[in-house]
ROMAR-305618 format. One record per residue (C-alpha): residue number from 1; residue in three letters; x, y, z. Coordinates in Angstrom, 3 decimals. Layout:
# residues N
<node seq="NUM" type="ALA" px="X" py="Y" pz="Z"/>
...
***
This chain:
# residues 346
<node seq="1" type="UNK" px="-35.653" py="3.087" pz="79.402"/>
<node seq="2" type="UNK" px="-38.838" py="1.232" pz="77.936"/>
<node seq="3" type="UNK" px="-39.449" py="-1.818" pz="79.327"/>
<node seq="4" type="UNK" px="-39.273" py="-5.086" pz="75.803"/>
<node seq="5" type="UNK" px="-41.890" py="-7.284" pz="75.997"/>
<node seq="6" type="UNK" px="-42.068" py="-10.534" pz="74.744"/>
<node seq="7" type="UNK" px="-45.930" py="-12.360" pz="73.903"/>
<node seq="8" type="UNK" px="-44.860" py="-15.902" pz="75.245"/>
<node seq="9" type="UNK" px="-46.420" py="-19.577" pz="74.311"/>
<node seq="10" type="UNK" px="-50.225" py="-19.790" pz="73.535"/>
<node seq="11" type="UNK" px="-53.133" py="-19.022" pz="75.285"/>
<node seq="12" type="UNK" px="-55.875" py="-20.093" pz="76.636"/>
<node seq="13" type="UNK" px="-59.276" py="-20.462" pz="75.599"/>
<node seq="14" type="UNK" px="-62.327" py="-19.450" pz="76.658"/>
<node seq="15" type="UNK" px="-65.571" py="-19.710" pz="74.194"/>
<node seq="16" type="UNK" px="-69.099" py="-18.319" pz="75.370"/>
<node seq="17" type="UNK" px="-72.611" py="-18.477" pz="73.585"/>
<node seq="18" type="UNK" px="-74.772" py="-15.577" pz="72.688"/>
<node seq="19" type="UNK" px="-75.881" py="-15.962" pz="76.375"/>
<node seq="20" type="UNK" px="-72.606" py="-15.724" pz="77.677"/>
<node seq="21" type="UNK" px="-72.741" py="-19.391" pz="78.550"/>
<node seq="22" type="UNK" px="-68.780" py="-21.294" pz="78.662"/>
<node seq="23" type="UNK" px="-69.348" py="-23.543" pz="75.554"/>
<node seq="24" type="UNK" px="-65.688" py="-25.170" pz="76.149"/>
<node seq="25" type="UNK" px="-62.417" py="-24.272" pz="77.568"/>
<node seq="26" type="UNK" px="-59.145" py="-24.739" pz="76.501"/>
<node seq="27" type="UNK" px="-55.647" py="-24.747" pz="78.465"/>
<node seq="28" type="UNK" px="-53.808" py="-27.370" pz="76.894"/>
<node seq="29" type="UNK" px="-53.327" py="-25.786" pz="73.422"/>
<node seq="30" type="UNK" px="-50.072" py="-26.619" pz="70.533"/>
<node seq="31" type="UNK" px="-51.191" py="-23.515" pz="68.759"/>
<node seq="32" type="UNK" px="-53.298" py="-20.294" pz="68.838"/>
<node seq="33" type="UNK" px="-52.843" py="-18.060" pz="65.789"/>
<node seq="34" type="UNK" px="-54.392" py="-15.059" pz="64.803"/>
<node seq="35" type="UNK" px="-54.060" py="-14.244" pz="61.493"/>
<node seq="36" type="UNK" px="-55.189" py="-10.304" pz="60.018"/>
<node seq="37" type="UNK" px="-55.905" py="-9.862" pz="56.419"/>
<node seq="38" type="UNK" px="-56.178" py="-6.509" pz="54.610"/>
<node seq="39" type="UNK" px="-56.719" py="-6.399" pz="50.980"/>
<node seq="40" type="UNK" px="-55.672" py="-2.904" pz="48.568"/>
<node seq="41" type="UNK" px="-56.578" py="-2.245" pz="44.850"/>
<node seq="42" type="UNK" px="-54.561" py="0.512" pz="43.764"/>
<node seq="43" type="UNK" px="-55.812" py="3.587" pz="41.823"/>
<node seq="44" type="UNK" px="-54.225" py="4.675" pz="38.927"/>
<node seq="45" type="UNK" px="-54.483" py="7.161" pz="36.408"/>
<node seq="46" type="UNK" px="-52.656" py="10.281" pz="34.305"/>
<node seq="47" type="UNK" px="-49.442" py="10.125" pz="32.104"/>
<node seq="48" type="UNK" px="-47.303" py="6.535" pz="33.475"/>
<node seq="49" type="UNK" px="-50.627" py="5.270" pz="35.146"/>
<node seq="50" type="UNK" px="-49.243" py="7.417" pz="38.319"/>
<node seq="51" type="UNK" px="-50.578" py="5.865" pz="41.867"/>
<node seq="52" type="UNK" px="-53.141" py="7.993" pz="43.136"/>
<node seq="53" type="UNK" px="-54.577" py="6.334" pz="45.821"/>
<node seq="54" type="UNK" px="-54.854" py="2.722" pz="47.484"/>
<node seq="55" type="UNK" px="-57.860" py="1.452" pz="48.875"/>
<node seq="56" type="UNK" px="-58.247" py="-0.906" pz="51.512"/>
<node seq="57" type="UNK" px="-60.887" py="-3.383" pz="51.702"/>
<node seq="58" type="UNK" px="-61.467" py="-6.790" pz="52.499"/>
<node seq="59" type="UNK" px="-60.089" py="-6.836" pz="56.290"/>
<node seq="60" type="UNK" px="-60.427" py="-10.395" pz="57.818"/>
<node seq="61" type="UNK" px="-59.486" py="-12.026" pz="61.178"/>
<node seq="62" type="UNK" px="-59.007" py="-15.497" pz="61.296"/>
<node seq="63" type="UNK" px="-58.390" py="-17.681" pz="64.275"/>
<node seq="64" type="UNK" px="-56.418" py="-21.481" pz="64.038"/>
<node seq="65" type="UNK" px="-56.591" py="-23.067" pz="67.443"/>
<node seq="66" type="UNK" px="-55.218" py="-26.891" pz="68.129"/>
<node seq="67" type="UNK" px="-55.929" py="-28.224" pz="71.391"/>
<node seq="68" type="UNK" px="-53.667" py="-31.276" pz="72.626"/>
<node seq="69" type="UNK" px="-56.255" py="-32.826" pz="74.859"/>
<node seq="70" type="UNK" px="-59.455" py="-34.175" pz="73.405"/>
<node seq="71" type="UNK" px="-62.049" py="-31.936" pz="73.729"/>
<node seq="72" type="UNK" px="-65.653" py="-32.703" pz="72.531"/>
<node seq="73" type="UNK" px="-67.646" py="-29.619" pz="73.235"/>
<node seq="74" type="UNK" px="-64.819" py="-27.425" pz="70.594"/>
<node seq="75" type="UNK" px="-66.032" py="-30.386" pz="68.050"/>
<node seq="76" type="UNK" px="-69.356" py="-30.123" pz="68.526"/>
<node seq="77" type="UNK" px="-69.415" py="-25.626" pz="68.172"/>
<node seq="78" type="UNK" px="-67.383" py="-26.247" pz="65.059"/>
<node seq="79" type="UNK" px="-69.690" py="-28.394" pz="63.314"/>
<node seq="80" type="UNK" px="-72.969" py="-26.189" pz="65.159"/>
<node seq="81" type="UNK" px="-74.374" py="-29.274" pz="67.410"/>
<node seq="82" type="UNK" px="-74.317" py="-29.407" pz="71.395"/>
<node seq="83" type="UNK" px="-73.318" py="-31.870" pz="73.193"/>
<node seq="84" type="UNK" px="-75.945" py="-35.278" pz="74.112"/>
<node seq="85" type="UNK" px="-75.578" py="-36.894" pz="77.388"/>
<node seq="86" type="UNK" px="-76.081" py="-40.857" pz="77.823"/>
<node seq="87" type="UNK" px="-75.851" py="-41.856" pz="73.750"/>
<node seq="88" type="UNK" px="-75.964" py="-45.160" pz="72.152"/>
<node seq="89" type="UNK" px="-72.916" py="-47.046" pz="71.602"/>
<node seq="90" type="UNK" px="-71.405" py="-49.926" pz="70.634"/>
<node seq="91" type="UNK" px="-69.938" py="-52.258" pz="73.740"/>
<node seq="92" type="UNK" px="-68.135" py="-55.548" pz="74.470"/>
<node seq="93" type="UNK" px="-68.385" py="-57.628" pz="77.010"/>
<node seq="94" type="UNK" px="-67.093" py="-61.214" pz="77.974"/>
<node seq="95" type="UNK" px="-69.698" py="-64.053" pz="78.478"/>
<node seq="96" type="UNK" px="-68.618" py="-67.195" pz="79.856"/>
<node seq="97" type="UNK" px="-70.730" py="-69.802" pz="78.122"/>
<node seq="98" type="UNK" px="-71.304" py="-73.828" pz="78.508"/>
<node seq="99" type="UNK" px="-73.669" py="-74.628" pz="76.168"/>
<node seq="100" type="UNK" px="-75.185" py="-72.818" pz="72.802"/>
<node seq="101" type="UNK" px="-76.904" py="-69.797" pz="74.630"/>
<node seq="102" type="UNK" px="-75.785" py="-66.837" pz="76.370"/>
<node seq="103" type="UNK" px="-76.600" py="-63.748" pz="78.365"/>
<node seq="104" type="UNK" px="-74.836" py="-60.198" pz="78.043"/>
<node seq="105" type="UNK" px="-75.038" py="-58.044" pz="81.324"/>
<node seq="106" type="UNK" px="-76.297" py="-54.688" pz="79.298"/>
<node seq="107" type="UNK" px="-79.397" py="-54.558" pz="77.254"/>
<node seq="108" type="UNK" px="-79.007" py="-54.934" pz="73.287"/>
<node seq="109" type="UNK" px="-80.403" py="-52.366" pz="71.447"/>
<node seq="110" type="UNK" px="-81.235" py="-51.841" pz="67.194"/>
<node seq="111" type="UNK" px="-79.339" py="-49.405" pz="65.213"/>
<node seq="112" type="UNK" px="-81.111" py="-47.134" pz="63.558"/>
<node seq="113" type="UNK" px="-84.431" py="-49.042" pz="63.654"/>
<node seq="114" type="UNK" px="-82.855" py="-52.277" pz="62.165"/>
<node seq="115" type="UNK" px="-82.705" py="-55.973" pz="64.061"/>
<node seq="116" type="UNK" px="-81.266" py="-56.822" pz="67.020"/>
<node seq="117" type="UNK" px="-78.073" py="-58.486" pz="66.822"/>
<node seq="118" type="UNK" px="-74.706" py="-58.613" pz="67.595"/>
<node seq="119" type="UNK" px="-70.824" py="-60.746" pz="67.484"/>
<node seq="120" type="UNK" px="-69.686" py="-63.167" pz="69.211"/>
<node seq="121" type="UNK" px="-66.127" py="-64.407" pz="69.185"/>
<node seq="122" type="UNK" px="-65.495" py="-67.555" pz="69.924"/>
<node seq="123" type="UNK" px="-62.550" py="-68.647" pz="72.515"/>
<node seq="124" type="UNK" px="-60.701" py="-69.773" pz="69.516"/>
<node seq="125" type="UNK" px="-61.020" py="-66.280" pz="67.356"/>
<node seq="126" type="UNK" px="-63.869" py="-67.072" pz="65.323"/>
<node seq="127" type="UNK" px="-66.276" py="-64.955" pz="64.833"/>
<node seq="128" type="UNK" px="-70.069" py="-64.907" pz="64.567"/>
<node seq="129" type="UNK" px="-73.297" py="-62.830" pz="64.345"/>
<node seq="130" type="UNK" px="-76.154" py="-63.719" pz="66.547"/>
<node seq="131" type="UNK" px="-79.338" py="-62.329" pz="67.313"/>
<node seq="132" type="UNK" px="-80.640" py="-60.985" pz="70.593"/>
<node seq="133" type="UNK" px="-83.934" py="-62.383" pz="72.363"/>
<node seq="134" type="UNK" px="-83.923" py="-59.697" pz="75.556"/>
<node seq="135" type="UNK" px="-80.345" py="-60.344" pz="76.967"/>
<node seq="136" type="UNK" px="-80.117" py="-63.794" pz="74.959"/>
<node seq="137" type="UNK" px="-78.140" py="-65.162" pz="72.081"/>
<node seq="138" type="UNK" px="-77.537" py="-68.225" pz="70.442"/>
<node seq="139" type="UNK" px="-74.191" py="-69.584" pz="68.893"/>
<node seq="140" type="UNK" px="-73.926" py="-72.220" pz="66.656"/>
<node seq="141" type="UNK" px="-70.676" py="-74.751" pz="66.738"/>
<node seq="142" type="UNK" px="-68.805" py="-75.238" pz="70.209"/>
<node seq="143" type="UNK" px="-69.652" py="-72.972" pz="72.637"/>
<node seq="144" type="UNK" px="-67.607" py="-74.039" pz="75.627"/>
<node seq="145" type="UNK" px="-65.724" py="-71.436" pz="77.370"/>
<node seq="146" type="UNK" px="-65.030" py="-67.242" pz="77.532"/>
<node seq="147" type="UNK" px="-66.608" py="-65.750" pz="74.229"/>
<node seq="148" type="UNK" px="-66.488" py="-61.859" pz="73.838"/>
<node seq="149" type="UNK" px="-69.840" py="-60.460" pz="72.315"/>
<node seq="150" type="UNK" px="-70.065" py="-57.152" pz="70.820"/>
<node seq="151" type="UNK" px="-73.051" py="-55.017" pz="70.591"/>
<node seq="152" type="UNK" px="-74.981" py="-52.081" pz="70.235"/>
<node seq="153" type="UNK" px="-76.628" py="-50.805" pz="74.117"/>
<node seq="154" type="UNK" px="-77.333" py="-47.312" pz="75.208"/>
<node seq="155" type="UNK" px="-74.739" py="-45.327" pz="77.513"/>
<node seq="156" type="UNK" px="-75.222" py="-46.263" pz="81.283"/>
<node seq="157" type="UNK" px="-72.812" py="-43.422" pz="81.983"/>
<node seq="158" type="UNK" px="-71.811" py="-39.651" pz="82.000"/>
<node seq="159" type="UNK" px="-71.011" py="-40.056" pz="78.434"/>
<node seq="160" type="UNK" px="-70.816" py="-37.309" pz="75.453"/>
<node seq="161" type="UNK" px="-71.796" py="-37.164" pz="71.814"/>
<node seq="162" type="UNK" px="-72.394" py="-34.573" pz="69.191"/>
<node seq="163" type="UNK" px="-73.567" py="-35.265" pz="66.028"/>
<node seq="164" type="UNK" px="-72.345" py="-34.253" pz="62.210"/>
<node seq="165" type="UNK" px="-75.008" py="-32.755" pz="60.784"/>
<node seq="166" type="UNK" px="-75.035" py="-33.357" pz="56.546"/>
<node seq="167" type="UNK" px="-76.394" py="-29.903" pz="56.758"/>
<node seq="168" type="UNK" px="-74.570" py="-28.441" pz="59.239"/>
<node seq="169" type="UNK" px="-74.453" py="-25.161" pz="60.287"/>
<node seq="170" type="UNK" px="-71.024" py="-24.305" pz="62.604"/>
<node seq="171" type="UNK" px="-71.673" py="-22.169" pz="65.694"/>
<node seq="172" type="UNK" px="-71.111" py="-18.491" pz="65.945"/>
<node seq="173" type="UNK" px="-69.565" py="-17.522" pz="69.949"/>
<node seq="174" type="UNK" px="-67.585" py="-14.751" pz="71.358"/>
<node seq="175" type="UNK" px="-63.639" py="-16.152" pz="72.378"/>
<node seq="176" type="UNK" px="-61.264" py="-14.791" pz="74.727"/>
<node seq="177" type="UNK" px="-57.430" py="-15.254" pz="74.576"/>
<node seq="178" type="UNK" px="-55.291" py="-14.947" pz="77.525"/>
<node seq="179" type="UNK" px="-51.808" py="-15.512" pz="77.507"/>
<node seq="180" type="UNK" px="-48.494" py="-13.822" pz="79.475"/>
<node seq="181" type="UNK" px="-46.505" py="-11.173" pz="78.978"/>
<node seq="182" type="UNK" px="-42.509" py="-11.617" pz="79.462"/>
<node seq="183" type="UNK" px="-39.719" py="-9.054" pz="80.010"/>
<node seq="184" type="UNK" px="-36.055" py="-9.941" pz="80.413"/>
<node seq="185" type="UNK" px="-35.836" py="-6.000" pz="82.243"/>
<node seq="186" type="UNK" px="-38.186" py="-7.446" pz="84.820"/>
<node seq="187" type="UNK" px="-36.554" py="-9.181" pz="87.850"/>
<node seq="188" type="UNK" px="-40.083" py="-11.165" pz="87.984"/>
<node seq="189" type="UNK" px="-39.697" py="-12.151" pz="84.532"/>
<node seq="190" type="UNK" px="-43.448" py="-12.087" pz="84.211"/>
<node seq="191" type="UNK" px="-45.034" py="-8.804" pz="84.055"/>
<node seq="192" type="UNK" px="-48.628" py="-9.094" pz="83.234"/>
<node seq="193" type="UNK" px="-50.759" py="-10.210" pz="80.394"/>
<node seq="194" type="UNK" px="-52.526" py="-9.765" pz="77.058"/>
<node seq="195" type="UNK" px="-56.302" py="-10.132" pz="76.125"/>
<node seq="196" type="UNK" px="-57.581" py="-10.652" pz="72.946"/>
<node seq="197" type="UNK" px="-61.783" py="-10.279" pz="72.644"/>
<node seq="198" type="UNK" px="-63.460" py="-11.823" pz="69.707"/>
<node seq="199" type="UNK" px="-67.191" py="-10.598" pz="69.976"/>
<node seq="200" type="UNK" px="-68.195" py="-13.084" pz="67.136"/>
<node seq="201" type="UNK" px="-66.346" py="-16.030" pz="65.841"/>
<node seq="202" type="UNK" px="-67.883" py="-17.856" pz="63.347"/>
<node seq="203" type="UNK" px="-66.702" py="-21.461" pz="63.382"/>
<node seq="204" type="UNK" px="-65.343" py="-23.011" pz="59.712"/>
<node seq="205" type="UNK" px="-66.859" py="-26.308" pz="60.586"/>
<node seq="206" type="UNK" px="-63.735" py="-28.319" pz="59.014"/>
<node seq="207" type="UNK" px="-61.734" py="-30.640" pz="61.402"/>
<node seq="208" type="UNK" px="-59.168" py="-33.142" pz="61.224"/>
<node seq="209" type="UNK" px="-58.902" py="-36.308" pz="63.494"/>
<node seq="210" type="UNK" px="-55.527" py="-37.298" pz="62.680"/>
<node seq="211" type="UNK" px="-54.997" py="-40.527" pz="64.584"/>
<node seq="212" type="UNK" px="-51.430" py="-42.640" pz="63.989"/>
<node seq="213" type="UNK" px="-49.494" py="-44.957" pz="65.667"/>
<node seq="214" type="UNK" px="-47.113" py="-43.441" pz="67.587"/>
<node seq="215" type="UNK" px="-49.022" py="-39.882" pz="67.991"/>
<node seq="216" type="UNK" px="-51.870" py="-38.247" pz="69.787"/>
<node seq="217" type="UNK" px="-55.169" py="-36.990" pz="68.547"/>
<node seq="218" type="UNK" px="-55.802" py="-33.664" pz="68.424"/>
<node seq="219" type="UNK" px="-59.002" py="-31.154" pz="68.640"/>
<node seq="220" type="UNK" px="-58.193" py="-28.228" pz="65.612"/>
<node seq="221" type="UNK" px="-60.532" py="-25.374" pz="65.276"/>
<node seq="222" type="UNK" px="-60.508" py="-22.796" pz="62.664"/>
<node seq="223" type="UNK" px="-63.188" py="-19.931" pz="62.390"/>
<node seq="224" type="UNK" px="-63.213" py="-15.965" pz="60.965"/>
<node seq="225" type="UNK" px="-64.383" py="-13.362" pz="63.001"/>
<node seq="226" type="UNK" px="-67.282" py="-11.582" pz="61.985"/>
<node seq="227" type="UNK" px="-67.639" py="-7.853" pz="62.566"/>
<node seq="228" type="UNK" px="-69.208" py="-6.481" pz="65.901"/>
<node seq="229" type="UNK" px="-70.425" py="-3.412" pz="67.413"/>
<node seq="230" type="UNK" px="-71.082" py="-2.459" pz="70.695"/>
<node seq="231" type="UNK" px="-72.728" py="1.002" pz="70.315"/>
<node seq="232" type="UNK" px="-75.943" py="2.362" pz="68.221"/>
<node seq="233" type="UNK" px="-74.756" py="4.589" pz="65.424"/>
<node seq="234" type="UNK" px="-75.922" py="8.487" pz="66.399"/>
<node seq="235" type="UNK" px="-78.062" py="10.476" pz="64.158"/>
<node seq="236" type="UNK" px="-76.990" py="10.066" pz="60.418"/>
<node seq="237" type="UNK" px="-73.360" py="8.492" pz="61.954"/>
<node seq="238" type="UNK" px="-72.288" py="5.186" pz="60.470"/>
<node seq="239" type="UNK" px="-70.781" py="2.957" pz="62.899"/>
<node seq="240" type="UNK" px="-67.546" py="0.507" pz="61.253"/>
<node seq="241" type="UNK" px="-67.426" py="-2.096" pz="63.796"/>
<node seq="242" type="UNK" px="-64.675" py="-4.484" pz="64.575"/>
<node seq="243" type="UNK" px="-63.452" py="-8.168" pz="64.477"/>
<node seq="244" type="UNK" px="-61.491" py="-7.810" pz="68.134"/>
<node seq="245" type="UNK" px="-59.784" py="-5.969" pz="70.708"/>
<node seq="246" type="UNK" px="-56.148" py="-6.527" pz="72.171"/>
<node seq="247" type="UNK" px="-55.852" py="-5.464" pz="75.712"/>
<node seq="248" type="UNK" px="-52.406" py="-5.298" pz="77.797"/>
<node seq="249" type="UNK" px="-52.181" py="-5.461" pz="81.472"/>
<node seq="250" type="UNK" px="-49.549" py="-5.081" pz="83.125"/>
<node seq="251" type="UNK" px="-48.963" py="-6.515" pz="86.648"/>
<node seq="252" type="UNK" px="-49.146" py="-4.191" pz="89.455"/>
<node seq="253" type="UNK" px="-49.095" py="-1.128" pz="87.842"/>
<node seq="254" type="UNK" px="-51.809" py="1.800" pz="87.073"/>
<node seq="255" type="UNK" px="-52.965" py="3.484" pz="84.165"/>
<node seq="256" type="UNK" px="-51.204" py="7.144" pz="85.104"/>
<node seq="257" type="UNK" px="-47.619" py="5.274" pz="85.511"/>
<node seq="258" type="UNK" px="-45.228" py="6.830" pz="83.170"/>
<node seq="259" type="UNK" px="-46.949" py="9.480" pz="82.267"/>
<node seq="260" type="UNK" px="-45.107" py="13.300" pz="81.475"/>
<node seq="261" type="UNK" px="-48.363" py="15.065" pz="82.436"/>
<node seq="262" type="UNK" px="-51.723" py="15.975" pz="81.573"/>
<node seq="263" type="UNK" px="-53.103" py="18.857" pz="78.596"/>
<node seq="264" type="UNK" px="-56.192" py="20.363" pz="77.717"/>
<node seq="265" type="UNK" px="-57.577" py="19.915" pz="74.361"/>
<node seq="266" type="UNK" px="-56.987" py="23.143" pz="72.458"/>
<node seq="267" type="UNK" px="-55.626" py="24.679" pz="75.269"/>
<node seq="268" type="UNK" px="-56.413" py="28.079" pz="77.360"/>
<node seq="269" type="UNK" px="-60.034" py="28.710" pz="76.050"/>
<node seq="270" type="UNK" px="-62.875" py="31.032" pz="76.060"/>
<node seq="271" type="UNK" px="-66.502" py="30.738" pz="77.497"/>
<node seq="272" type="UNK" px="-69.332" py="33.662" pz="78.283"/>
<node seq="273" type="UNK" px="-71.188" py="34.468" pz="81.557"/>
<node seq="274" type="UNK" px="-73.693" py="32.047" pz="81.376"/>
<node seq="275" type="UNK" px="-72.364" py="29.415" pz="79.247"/>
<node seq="276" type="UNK" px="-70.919" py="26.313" pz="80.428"/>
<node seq="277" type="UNK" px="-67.295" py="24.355" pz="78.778"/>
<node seq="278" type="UNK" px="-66.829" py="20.679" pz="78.954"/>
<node seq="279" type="UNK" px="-62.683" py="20.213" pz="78.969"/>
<node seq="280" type="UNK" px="-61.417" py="17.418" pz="77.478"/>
<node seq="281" type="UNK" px="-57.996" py="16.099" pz="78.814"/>
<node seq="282" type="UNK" px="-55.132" py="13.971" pz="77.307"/>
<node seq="283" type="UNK" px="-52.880" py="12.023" pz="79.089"/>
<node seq="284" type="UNK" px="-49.125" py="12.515" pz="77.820"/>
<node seq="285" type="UNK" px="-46.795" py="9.176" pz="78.235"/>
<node seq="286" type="UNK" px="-43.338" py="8.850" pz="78.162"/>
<node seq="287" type="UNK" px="-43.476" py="6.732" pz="74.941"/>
<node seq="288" type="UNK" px="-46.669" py="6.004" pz="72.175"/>
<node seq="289" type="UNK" px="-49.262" py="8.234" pz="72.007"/>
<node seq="290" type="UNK" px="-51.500" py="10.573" pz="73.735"/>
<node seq="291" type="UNK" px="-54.698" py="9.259" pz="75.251"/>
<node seq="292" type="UNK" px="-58.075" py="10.566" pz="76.168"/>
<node seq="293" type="UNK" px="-59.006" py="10.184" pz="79.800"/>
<node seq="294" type="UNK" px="-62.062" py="10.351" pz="81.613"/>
<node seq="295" type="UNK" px="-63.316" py="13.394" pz="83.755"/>
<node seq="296" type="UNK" px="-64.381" py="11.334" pz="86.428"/>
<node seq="297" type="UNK" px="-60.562" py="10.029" pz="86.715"/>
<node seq="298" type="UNK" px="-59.587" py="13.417" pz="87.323"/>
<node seq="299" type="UNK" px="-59.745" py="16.460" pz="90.311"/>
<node seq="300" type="UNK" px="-60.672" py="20.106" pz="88.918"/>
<node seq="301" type="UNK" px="-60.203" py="23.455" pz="90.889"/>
<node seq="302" type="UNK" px="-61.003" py="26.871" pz="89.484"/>
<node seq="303" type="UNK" px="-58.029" py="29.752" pz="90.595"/>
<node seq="304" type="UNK" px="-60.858" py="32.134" pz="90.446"/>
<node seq="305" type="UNK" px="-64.233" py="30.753" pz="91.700"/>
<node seq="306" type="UNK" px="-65.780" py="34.173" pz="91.228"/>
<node seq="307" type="UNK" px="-64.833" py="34.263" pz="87.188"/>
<node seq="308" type="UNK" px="-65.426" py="30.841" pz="86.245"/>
<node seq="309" type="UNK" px="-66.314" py="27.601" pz="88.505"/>
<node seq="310" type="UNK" px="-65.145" py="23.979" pz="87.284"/>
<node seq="311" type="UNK" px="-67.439" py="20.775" pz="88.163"/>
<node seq="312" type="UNK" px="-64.615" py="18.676" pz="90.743"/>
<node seq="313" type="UNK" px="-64.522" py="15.630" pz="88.696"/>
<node seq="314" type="UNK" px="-67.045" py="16.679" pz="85.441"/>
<node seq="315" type="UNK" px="-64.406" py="19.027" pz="84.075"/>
<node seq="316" type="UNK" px="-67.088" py="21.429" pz="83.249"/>
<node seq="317" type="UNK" px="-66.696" py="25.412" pz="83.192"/>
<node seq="318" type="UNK" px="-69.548" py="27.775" pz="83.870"/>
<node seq="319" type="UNK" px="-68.583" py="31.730" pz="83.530"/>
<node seq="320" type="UNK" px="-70.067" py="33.822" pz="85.899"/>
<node seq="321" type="UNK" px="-67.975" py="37.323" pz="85.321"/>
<node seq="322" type="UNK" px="-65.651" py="39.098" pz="83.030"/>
<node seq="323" type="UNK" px="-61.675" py="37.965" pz="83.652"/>
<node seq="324" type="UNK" px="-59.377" py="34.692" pz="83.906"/>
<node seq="325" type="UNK" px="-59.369" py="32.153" pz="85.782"/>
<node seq="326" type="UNK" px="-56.756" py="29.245" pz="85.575"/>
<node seq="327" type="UNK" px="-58.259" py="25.666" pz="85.781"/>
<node seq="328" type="UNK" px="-55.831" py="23.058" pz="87.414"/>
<node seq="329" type="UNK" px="-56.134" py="19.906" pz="86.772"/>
<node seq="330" type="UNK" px="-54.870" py="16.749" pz="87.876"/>
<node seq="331" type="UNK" px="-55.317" py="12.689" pz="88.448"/>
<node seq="332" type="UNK" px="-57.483" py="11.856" pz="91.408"/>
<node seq="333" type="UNK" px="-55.319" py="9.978" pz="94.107"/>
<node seq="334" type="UNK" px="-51.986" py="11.007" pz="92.090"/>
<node seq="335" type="UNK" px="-51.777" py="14.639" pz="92.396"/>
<node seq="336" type="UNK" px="-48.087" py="14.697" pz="91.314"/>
<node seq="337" type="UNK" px="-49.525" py="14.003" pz="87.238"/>
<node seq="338" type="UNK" px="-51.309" py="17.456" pz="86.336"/>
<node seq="339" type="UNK" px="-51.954" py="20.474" pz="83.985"/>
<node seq="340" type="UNK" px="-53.438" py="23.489" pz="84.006"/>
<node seq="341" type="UNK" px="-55.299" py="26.103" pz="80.920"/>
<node seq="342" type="UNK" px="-57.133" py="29.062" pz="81.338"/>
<node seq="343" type="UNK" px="-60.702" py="29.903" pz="80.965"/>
<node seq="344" type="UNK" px="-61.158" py="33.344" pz="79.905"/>
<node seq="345" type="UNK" px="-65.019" py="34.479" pz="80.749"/>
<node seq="346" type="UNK" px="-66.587" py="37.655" pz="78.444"/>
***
């Protein structure tokens, strides 16, 4: 009996740069979605406008991620910018004052070029803005007492900031997904996982910071994958590309598990003295479909070395007389999965 499996919960996040860099992580997601869009026109024609063929075009992947925890770096790749270490920010601090003048413990600094000043809140809740000479300020009216001052000082610490660009341009970076696989046929419960690859993401740079009273602030992030290929196209070939790849593992198990047995491509087959075969092998499972599998996963013998010999683990067939020989074949370490064809040499 097949094994159900059940995708469980979200996943978690991993984003990289065109260097292969971690931009940001995410564990601590309320959502992970992965949407894939195909669009059709339909072709019509003859007596009723008969269908005659559907095209499909307009395939998109689109990713909607929402991470609980507040999470800067995902912010700044949407929007394209990188995070800034030790930024300018505003600050208040609490002066204890006996006459008209002050000092703050930080150092006041101008915004954006402009004088600089700052508030100062009186022990009473009034409120009033004063000028900086150095550390200094004057208020006017009583001063007496604990006064809290606001103003604008650079970052003495390991603190963040990126910056909204009115031109921005929102990153493009390669994601990974990771999340578990369940089975209720599985005394462990657990019984491996699932990978989903994004070679290129490009960001939407559109975010919502939805802060309210009796919630928590999220970090959304929305982006379409863009299409990628990993290989040169050969000769005159055109290569499609993709948008992703879903991989399933499963936990303590190996690829040749489950598997009826292993057939040659096409079968017995013929090859002259001389001439050289390559065999190509499937893998046959007990349920989906048949796979190809490398010749360096599998052990070749020839029955008759002086008709034809077979490469151990290339899977390729030189004749050397007239006659049969049958080539067995199986899985290297798992000799129990195999096959076998015959190689007729003329």
């Amino acid at each position: 009996m097949a094994i159900r499996k059940f995708l469980t919960s979200v996943a978690d996040i991993l984003a990289y740069d065109a260097d292969d860099n971690i931009i940001f992580t995410s564990k601590t997601l309320l959502d992970s979605s992965i949407e894939v869009t195909l669009g059709s026109t339909p072709v019509r024609g003859g007596r009723g406008n008969q269908l005659q063929y559907t095209y499909y075009h307009t395939g998109e992947l689109n990713l909607t991620l929402t991470d609980t925890q507040w999470n800067l770096a995902l912010l700044g790749s949407t929007v394209g910018d990188t995070q800034t270490a030790l930024y300018d920010y505003y600050k208040e601090e609490t002066v204890t004052m006996s006459g008209s003048s002050g000092s703050v413990a930080g150092s006041p600094l101008a915004f954006e070029g402009q004088t600089i000043y700052g508030w100062a809140t009186s022990p009473t809740g009034t409120t009033q803005k004063v000028s900086f000479s150095g550390k200094t300020f004057t208020v006017s009216g009583s001063a007496a007492g604990d006064w809290c001052v606001r103003y604008y000082t650079k970052n003495a610490t390991a603190g963040n900031a990126i910056t909204i660009s009115a031109n921005m341009v929102p990153k493009v970076v390669k994601v990974v997904m990771e999340t578990q696989l369940n089975s209720a046929d599985a005394t462990t419960n657990k019984i491996g996982m699932v990978q989903i690859i994004i070679p290129r993401l490009q960001l939407s740079g559109a975010f919502t910071i939805s802060m309210t009273a009796d919630g928590i602030a999220n970090t959304p992030l929305t982006g379409t994958a863009l299409a990628y290929s990993d290989s040169t196209s050969a000769g005159c070939g055109i290569t499609s590309g993709y948008y992703a790849r879903i991989i399933e593992v499963i936990d303590n198990t190996n690829w040749y598990d489950n598997l009826l047995g292993l057939a040659a491509e096409g079968g017995d087959f013929e090859v002259p003295i001389g001439g050289a075969e390559t065999m190509v092998i499937y893998a046959i499972p007990n349920t989906g479909v048949a796979f190809k599998v490398p010749n360096n996963y599998l052990s070749f013998t020839s029955g008759s070395p002086t008709v034809a010999t077979v490469g151990a683990n290339t899977g390729i067939v030189t004749g050397l007389a007239a006659g049969t020989s049958k080539i067995s074949f199986s899985i290297t370490g798992h000799t129990a999965t195999k096959g076998e064809a015959y190689a007729t040499v003329s």
